[in-house]
N, C-alpha and C positions, 0 to 999 in steps of 0.2 A: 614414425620412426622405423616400423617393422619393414616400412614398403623402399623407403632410403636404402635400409641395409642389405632386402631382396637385390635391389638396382646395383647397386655395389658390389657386390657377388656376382652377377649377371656378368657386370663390366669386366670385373677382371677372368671371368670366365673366357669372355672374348677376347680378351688380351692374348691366353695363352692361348687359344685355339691361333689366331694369329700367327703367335711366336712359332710353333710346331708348322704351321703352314709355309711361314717363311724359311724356317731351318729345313722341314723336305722339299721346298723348292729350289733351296742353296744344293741339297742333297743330290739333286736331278740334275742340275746342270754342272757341279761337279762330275757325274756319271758320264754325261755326255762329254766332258774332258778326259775322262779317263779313258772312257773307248776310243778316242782322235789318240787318245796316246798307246793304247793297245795297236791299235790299225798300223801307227806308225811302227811302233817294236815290231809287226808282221810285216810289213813290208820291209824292215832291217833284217827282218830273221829270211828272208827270203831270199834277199840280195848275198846276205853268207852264204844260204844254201847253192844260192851258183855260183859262188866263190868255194864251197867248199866241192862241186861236181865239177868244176874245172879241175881239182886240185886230186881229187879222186874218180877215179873210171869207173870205178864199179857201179853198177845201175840200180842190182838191183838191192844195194843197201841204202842204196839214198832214194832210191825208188819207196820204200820203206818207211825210212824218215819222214820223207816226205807227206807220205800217206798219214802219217803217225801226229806230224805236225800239223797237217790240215783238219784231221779229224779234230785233234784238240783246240784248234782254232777254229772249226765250227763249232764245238761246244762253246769254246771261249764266245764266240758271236752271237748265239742261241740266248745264254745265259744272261750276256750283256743288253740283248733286247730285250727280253724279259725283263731284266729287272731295269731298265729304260723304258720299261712301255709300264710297267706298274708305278715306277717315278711319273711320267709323264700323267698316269691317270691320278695318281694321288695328288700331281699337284695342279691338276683340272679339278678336282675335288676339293683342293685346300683353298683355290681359288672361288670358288661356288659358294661354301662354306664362309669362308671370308667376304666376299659381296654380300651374304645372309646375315650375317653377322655384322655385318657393318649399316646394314640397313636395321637389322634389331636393334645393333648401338644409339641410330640416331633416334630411331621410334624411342627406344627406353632416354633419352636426353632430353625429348620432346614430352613425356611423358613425368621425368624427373623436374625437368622445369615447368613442367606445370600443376607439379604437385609443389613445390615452391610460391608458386602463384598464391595456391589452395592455402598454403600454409602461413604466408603472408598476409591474405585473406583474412583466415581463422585469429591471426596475432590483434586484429583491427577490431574483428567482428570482440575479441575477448577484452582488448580496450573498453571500446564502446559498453559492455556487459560490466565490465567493474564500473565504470562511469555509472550508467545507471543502476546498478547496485548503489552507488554514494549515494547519486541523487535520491533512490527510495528509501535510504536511510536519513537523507535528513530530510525528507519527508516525514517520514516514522515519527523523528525528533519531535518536528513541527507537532505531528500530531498529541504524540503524550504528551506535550507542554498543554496544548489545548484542553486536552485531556484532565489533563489535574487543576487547568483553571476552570473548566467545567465541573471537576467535583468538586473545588471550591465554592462556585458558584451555587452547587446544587445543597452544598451545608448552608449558603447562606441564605438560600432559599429554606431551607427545611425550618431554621433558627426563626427566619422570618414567618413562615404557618406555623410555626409554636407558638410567637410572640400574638400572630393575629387568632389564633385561636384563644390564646388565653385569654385579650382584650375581649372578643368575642363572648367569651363563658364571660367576662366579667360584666360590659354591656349588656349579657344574657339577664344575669341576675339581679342588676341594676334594673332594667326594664322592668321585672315580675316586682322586683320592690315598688317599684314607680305603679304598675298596674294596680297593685295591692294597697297604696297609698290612695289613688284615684279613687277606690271603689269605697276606700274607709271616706275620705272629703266630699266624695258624694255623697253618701249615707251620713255624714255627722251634718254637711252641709242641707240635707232634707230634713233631718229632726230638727236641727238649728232655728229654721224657718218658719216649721208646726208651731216650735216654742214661741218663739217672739210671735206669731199671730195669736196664737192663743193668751199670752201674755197682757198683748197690747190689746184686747178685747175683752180683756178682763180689767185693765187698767181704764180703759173709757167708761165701763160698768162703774167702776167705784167712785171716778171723780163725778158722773152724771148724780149715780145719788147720794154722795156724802162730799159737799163743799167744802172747800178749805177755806180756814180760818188765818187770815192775814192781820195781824196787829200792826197798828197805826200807832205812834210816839206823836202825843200833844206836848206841850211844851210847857207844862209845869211837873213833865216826868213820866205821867201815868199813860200806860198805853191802852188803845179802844180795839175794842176785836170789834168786827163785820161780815158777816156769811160772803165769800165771793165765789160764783160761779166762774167755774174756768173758761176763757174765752174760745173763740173757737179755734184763733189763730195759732194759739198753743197746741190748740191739737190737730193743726195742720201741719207745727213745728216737728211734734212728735212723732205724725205720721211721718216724717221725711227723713227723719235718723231713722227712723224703721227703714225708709227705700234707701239709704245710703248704705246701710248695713248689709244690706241683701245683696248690693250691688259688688260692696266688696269682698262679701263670702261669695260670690259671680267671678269674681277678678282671679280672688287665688285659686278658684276650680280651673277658669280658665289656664292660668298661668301653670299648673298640674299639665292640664292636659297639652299645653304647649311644651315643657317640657318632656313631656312622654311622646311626642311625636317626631321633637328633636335626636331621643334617644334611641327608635325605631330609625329614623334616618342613619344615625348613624351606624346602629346596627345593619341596614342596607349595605351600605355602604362599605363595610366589613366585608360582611358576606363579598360582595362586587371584588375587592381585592382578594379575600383567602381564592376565588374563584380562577382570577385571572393569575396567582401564582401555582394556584393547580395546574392549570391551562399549561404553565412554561414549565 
């Protein structure tokens, strides 16, 4: 805007140098009209003077005259070159001035329109800048939208390692219950064991020496007792609920430690998720 308004002043600066150039060149050659019309009043004043030397004898008053008129008419000539030779320089100079001038006019047009250029340029270049300015704004957009679905995301991740920690402490203490029960079913299931052999070998003791007495019904009422020794197969019988019973205090220890293996599993397995939501 500043360099516009430089150029604009310039211009009309050269306008007037112009106008003053043209008006003392109109000024010059007026002059030079004026002396063709001086010359001519001198040579009408001249033509008198011999109209008026016929009309008069005397010499030497128009002798006089004469001298008097020509003297003033060399000033008159003198004066009028002069100031016709400083018209003529002034308007070799206004003319100078004006070809410089007119050559800075077109340099400064050349110069004006190509700051136009520059500024039509600049109007493109600051399009394009708002443009992307929009575009990184809804960018931006894009992003905080992301953004808050990611802290969404990251609460529901956090909710989610609460929930699997909690399971986790609860799996935890489920496990130690379960460990703590294993160690009781083992230990009940070894005394268990002591007992019944001890038991069943003290029960083979008593029936080896004190038979039982089994009563027989005869059929006018009266019943017959008979010493019977226990056979053997009964106490093969016996010995066999003894191994079925082992087997099944066998079974629920088993079935303990399978389920303590399944709750270590899934404890793993806990862990493996709380890990991989750490991870994200």
């Amino acid at each position: 805007m500043y360099r516009e308004q430089t150029l604009e002043q310039k211009l009309e600066y050269l306008q007037n140098v112009l106008r003053d150039a043209q008006q003392t060149s109109d000024e010059s050659w007026q002059a030079i009209i004026n002396e063709d019309r001086l010359l001519a009043r001198i040579n009408a004043l001249e033509d008198q003077i011999r109209i008026y030397r016929t009309k008069h004898p005397n010499e030497d008053t128009i002798k006089q005259e004469l001298i008097q008129l020509a003297q003033s008419n060399t000033k008159f000539e003198e004066a009028s070159k002069k100031k016709l030779e400083t018209a003529l320089f002034e308007c070799a100079n206004a003319v100078t001035h004006s070809k410089s001038f007119e050559s800075s006019l077109q340099s400064m047009q050349d110069e004006l329109k190509r700051y136009e250029e520059l500024n039509e340029q600049q109007k493109q270049d600051t399009e394009q800048l708002v443009q992307s300015v929009d575009e990184q704004r809804s960018i931006i957009s894009d992003f905080e939208i992301k953004l808050r679905d990611s802290e969404k995301r990251c609460t529901e991740l956090d909710s989610e390692i609460q929930r699997i920690r909690s399971n986790f402490d609860e799996y935890y203490e489920r496990t130690h219950h379960l460990e703590e029960l294993q160690q009781k079913l083992l230990q009940n299931g070894i005394n268990h064991v002591q007992c019944q052999e001890e038991s069943s070998a003290k029960d083979l003791n008593i029936e080896r020496n004190n038979p039982v007495e089994i009563p027989i019904i005869i059929e006018n009422g009266d019943s017959e007792k008979y010493n019977h020794i226990m056979d053997p197969s009964n106490q093969n019988d016996s010995i066999l609920n003894h191994s079925h019973e082992q087997e099944y205090d066998n079974m629920n220890g088993v079935l303990s430690i399978n389920g303590l293996t399944e709750a270590k599993n899934q404890i793993d397995l806990l862990r493996e998720n709380l890990n991989e939501t750490m991870g994200k």
